[in-house]
Every structure is written in structure tokens, then in C-alpha cells.
N, C-alpha and C positions, 0 to 999 in steps of 0.2 A: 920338629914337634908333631908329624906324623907320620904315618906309615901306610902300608898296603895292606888292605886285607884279602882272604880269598874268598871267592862267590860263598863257599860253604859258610863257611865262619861268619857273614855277613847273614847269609841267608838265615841260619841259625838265630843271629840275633834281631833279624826282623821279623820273624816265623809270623806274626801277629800283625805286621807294619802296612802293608802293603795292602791299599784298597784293589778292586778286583777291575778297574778302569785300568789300570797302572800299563801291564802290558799292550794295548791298545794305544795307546798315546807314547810311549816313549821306551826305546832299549835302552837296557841299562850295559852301560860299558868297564864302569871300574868300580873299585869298592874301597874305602880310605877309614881311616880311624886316627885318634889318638894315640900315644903311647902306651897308656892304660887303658883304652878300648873304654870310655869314659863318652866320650863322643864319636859316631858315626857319620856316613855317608857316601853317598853314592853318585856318581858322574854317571848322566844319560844323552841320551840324545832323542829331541823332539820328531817324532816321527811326522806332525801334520807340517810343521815350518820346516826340517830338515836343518835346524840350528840347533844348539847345545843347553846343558844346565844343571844344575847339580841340586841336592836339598842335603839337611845337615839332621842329625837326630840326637838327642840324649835321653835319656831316662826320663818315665815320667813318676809319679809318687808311686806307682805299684810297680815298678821298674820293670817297664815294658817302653823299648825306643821307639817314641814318638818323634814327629815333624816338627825343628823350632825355627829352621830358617831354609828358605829356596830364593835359586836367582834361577832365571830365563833368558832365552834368546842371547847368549854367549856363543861369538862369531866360530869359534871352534873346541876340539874336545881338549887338545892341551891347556887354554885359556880357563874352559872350566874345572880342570885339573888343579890349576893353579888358583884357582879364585877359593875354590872348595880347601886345600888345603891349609891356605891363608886363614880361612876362617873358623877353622880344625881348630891351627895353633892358636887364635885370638878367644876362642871361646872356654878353650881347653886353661887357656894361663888365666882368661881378667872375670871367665863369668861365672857365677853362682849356680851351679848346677842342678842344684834341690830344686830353686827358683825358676827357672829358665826353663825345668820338665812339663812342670805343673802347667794340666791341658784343662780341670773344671768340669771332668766325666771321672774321673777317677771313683771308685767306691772306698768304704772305710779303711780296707785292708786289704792286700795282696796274698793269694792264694801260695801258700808253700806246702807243695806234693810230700816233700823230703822231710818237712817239720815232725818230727814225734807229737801229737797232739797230748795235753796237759793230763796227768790223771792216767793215761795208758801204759800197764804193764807187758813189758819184753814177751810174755806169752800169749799176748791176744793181739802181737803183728803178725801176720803173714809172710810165712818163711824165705815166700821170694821176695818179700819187700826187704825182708832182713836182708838178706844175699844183696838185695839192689844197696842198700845202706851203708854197710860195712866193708864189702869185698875188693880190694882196690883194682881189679878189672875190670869194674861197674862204674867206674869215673866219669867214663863216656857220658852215659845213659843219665847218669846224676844232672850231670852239666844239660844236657837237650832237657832236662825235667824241668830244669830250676827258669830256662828262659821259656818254657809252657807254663808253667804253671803262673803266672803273673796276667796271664791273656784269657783264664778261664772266669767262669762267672757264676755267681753263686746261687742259681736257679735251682741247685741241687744240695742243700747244708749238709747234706752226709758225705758227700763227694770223698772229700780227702778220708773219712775215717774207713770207708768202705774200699776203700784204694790201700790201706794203711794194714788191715784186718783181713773181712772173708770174701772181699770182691775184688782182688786185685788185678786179676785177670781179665774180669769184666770193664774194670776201669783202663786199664791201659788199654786196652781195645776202642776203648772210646777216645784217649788221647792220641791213638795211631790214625784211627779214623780225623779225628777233629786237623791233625797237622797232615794229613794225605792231600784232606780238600782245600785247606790253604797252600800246599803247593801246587793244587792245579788251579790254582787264581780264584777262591772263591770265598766269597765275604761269607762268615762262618755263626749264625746263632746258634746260642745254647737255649732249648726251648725246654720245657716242661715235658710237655710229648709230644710229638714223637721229638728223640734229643738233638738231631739239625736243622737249621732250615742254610741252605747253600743257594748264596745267589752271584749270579755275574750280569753282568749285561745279555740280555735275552736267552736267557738261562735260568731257572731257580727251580730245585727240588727239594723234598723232604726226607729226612733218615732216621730209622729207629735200628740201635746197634745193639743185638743178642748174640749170647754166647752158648757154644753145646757145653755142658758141664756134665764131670761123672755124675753120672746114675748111682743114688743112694739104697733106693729099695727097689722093688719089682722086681722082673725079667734079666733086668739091661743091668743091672746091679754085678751079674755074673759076667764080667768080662770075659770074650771069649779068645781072649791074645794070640792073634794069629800066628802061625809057625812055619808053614805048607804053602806054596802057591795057592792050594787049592783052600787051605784054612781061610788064606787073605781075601782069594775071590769070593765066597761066602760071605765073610765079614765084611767085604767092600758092597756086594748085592745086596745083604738085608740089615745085619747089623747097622753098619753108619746112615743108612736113608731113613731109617727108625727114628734115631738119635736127632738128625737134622729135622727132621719133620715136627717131634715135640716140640723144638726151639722153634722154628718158622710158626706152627700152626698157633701157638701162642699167643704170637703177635699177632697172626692174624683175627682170632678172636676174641682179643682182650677190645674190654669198653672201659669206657670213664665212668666216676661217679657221675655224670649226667647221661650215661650210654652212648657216647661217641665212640666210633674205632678213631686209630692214629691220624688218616684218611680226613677224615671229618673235624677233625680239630680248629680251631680259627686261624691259627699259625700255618696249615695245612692243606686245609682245602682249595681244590682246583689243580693240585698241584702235583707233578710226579711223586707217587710215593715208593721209598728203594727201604729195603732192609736188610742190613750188613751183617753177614751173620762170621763166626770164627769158631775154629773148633779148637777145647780146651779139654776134651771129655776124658782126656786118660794122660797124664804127666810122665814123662821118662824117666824110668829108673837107673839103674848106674849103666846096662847093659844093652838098653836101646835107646835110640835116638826120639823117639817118643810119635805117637800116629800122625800127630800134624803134619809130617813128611810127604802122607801117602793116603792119605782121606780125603783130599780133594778131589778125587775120579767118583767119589760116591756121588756126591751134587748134583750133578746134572742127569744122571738119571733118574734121580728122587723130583729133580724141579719138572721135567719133561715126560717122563712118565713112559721113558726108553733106553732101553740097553743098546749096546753097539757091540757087533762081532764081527774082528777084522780077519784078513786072509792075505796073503802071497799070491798074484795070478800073475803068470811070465814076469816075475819081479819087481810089480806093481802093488802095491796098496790097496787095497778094494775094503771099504767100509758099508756095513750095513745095520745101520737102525733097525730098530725090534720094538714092539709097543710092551709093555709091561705094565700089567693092572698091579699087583701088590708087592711088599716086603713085609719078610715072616720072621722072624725071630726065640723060638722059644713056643710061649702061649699067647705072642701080642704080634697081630698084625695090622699094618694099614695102606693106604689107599697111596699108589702112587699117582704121581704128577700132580704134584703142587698149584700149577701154575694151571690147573682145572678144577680145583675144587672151589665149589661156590664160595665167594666174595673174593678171591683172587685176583679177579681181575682189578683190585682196585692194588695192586703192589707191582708198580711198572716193574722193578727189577731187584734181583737180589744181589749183593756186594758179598766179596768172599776173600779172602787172604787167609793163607796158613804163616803169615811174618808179622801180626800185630804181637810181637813178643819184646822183651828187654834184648833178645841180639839186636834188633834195627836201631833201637835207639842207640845200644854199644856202636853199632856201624855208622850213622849218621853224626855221631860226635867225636869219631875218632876223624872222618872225614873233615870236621870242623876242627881238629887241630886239637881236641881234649887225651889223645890217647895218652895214659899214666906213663913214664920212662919204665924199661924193662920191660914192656909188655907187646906184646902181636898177635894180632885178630886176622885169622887164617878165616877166611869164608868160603865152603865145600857145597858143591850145589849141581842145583841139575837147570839146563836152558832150553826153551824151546827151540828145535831142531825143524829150518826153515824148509828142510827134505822132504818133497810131497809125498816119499816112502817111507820115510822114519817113525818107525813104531815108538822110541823111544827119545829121550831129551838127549843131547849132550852134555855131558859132565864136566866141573870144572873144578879149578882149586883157584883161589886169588887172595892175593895179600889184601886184607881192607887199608884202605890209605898209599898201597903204592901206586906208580907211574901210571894212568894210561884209566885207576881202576875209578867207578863212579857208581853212585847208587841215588837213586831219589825216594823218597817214602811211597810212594804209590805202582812201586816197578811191580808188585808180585800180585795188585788189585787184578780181580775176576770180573767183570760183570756178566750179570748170567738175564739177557731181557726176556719180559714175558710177552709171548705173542697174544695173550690175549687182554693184555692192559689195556685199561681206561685213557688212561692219561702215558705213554708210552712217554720214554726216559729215550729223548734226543741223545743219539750216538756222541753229537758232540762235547756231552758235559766229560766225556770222561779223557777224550781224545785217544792216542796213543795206545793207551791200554789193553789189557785181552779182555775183548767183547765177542760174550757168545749172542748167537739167536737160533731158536729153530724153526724152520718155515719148509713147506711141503714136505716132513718128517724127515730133515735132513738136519743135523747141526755143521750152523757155519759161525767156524769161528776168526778174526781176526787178533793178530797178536800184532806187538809193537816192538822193536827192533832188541834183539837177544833177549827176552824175556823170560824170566827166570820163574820155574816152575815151583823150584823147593828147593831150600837151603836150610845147612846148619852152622853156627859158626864156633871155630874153635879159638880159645884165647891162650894165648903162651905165656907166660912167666918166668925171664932168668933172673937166678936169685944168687947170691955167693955160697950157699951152702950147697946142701945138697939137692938134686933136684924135685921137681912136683910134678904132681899129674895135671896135664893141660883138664880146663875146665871147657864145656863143650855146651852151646845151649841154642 
């Protein structure tokens, strides 16, 4: 009457479960279910006593797997193997499971991402939401939505329509962020403003997550689609620090109706504050892969207020930072280095990812065991290259879901810290990660093992007819 599950699969359905003490006090060793994945649970092991114990979970009214039953101090791990699945099968056959969720925090109603909201006509969803809806290589991504969506909160009542319509980009970015920081252990609010507040045990900071969006009118309106090495390096020089800066400077000087920044908020203050920024500013058309691949090198000379020009000497690597006052584009220019213009320093760091997209969530649920029959999710990418001479990443090709491969939501996280922060963002919140700093006009960055620069993934389809064009996103 039960079974195995895998860490993914499990983790998936706990995305939400797990207080941010947890790792602290106990490794988790296995992962169990029901037959119909109805009731969960996990076997750990006490880290302070060095004994055993397990807890049991099912659904709570907004179907999100909450805590109904733990036993402790179980003399080994097979006994609480045994005890936990004993209690699988007993709960699974005699108990009421509607009854037995219900925790008396629940709100009215459970948040569905996926629901077509009442009254909304097929032409006012958002093309990629359609794509996400109907396409059956989007199953993945369906399934990771359906077990998020139950753990959000409705501090925001537009949420789903703006996810649904002309914000969707904006909105998945903020559920890539909200499930990154719940995988690095952090008890996760959804505030008014700024939209985190992320706490652990001697840990907690503040996040407000903005998007680069195309440029409608102005300057920037005229994309200038790179072609040329030298097209690109232009467009990477002024064009994109341009683009990033309207988004950063934004947030930096939006106030409240009562004139508070982000900063200053009651949720807020004292506290690191980081802004996660992603860029969306130009969509791939059939024939490229789209800028998100390659706009991340714009950032940090836009935050820092410095270019770098490297060289070959007796076949070494030789880097040199360069101080750069502006980026010019057209008839608009502005002021580089971010992370110096007055009230800056109140933004310890900026969070940066080019994968808050529906490939991660395809990727993360196929890993959970969602991938459709007929289908394979080919992932093409590039890794950092641990070569203290490597100008460039190494490249890779991997099957998502085979032997050996593994991905977490926060592998492709940037943090870029500001040396002249208020309240500087402890190295530790992010651990592993690539964490930049610049100090005595130098950038030092640390990365975390194979870390992946930029990817794109491609999804296969055999079908009995004839064949299709793989779909690439």
C-alpha cells in the first residue's frame, strides 16, 4: 500500500512544506507515498539526538501537503521506514482525507494558475500562457504550476489575471523567484511591497522582482538586432545597460502613497534589500534563440560602472577593469554605475537569471516524473569553465531526466552585491551560487560547481505520422 518516491517528485510536492529550521535539525533520508500519491512522507534522521523519525502529510483544503502525523526518537532508519509506511497504508485505507488536511489557516479558496478565469475571451490570454495550456510538451510545467499555485497568497487579486493576459512574463518570474528561495530553505512572504520578505534563522532579506520589457516608443523602440561581433559588442556596451537601468532606476525611485521607497516599508525596513531583475525585452523569433542567451555580460558593467578588456600574455589570461561614466544609445543617454547613484546604497544587491522561463519549470517536472510519453527535453547550454584561462564556458548537450543529469531552480541565480550597501546581503543567504563583488576595482566572482551560464531547451516529439519540428524555448 506504498511506495518509493524520488527526492524530485517529493520535493515538488512539498515546494511549500517545509519550515526553514528543517535542515538544521534533521537530514532527510527517504521519501514514501501512497499508491495514488494521496498521502506523503518522509523518513529523517535527528541530527541533535542522532536517532530516527518520520512525519506523514496529506492535503490540506487548498491542496497543499501539510503535517498530520510525526513519530521521534525511532532507534533506527529501517524501523522508521517501517513505522512510516505502516502508517501510509492505515491512513491511506481507514482515513478521511478531506478531514484529516484541514490545518484552520487555510483561506477561502485555492489559487489556480491554470484556471481560465470566468468572463475571459481566447483573445485577451497571452500567447505564451496559451502555449503553456494546450501544448502537450508543456505538461511538465502545468504539473510544477498546479503544486505552486495552492501556496500563493492573495496579497495581490490581480495575480492570476495578469499571469493569464499581459503580465506573464512578469509573473512567472516572480513564481521562479518565489520557488528558488524556497529551495534554498527560506520561509517565503508574499508582501505588498516590496513582493518578499525571505527569512531563515539568522538570515532575512527583502526582494522586489522587475522585468526588462520591450521598448514601446522612444529611442529603444528601434531594436537594433545585433548581426556582427561588433554589432553585438555595441548592443552589449550601451543598448542593454540602457534597457537595465530604466528597470533598476525605477525601483529605485518609486515611493508609496505615503512616500516610502521599498526600503522603508514596515515589512522592510532594517533589512537587506535585493532586486531581482530578468530580462524579457525582445522574444525569439523562429530564427534565434532570443537575447536572453547573451545579455547577461551587459549587467555588471551597468551595476559597476566598468568595462573589462582581456588579453593572452605567454598564455595566461590577463584581465583589466576600466571605469566607464556613460551608455549612449541613439539620442538617450545615462549614467553608469548603478550601484553609485545617490540612494543606492540602500539596494544591498541585485538577483539576475536569464532561466526564469516555462523551460525550467518543463525541466523541473520532467525531473519529477511529469514528462508526457513520446516526448524528450534535450537541454543545450553553456557552463562555467573552472579554467583560470578560459575566456569562454564550456558547452554542453544533456538529456533532462537521464542518468547522472540534475538541476535545481536557483542553479543559473547571479547575485551581483553592492559595495556600497547599507545593510550588505550576507554571502550566506544565497550559498553555492554565483556571487559577484567588486572591491579595489577588481570583480571577484565566486561560482558553485558546473554552473551554467545560459541554456536553451529543446523538446522532441515522436509521433506515428509524419514527422514535426522540435519546439525550442
Amino acid at each position: 500500500m506504498s511506495k518509493r518516491l524520488s527526492k524530485e517528485r517529493f520535493d515538488l510536492f512539498a515546494i511549500g512544506t517545509r519550515l526553514s529550521p528543517t535542515s538544521l535539525v534533521a537530514d532527510e533520508l527517504s521519501y514514501w507515498s501512497d499508491l495514488d500519491e494521496n498521502v506523503i512522507g518522509v523518513v529523517f534522521r535527528d541530527k541533535v539526538d542522532n536517532d530516527f523519525g518520520w512525519s506523514l502529510m496529506v492535503r490540506d483544503r487548498l491542496g497543499r501537503f501539510r503535517g498530520v502525523h510525526l513519530d521521534v526518537s525511532v532507534k533506527s532508519r529501517r524501523l522508521a521506514e517501517a513505522g512510516l509506511r505502516l502508517k501510509i497504508s492505515h491512513v491511506s485505507r481507514h482515513a478521511d482525507l478531506k478531514e484529516l488536511g484541514i490545518q484552520g489557516d487555510e483561506t477561502n479558496a485555492p489559487i489556480d494558475l491554470l484556471e481560465v478565469l470566468p468572463g475571459t475571451h481566447r483573445s485577451q490570454l497571452h500567447p505564451y500562457f496559451l502555449e503553456l495550456l494546450e501544448q502537450s510538451g508543456r505538461a511538465p510545467a502545468r504539473a510544477v504550476l498546479r503544486e505552486i499555485g495552492p501556496w500563493l497568497t492573495a496579497t495581490d487579486p490581480h495575480f492570476v489575471q495578469e499571469f493569464q493576459r499581459h503580465q506573464f512574463d512578469q509573473r512567472l518570474w516572480e513564481l521562479y523567484l518565489w520557488a528558488s528561495f524556497r529551495e534554498g530553505g527560506y520561509d517565503v512572504e508574499h508582501l505588498t511591497a516590496p513582493d518578499f520578505r525571505c527569512r531563515a534563522p539568522g538570515l532575512a532579506f527583502t526582494v522586489e522582482a522587475t522585468t526588462v520589457a520591450p521598448s514601446k516608443n522612444g529611442v529603444l523602440a528601434k531594436h537594433p538586432d545585433p548581426k556582427t561581433p561588433e554589432e553585438l559588442d555595441a548592443f552589449l556596451a550601451d543598448y542593454m545597460p540602457i534597457k537595465y537601468g530604466g528597470s533598476l532606476t525605477n525601483k529605485l525611485h518609486r515611493k508609496s502613497a505615503a512616500g516610502r521607497a521599498y526600503w522603508e516599508e514596515d515589512d522592510a525596513a532594517g533589512l537587506p534589500f535585493v532586486i531581482a531583475l530578468a530580462d524579457f525585452h525582445k522574444h525569439a523569433s523562429e530564427n534565434e534563440l532570443g537575447s536572453m542567451t547573451y545579455t547577461q555580460s551587459a549587467i555588471w558593467p551597468y551595476l559597476y560602472g566598468f568595462t573589462a578588456k582581456w588579453s593572452k600574455v605567454d598564455g595566461k589570461l590577463v584581465v583589466e577593469e576600466q571605469p566607464n561614466e556613460i551608455h549612449s544609445y541613439g539620442s538617450k543617454t545615462i549614467e553608469s554605475g548603478f550601484f553609485n547613484l545617490p540612494g543606492a546604497e540602500n539596494v544591498s544587491a541585485v538577483l539576475f537569471s536569464n532561466a526564469g522561463t516555462i523551460a525550467k519549470f518543463d525541466r523541473l517536472g520532467v525531473l519529477a516524473g511529469y514528462a508526457p510519453q513520446k516526448h524528450k527535453y534535450l537541454r543545450v547550454g553553456v557552463r562555467f569553465d573552472p579554467d583560470p584561462n578560459a575566456v569562454v564556458g564550456k558547452r554542453f548537450v544533456a538529456e533532462v531526466g537521464s542518468e547522472g543529469y540534475s538541476e535545481g531552480w536557483a542553479d543559473e541565480l547571479q547575485v551581483f552585491h553592492n559595495p556600497n550597501a547599507l545593510h550588505p546581503l550576507p554571502i550566506e543567504c544565497f550559498g553555492g551560487l554565483q556571487q559577484h563583488f567588486f572591491e579595489d576595482g577588481k570583480m571577484k566572482t565566486y561560482y558553485g560547481h558546473e554552473a551554467v551560464i545560459t541554456s536553451h531547451t529543446i523538446i522532441l516529439q515522436t509521433t506515428d505520422s509524419e514527422p514535426q519540428e522540435a519546439k525550442s524555448s
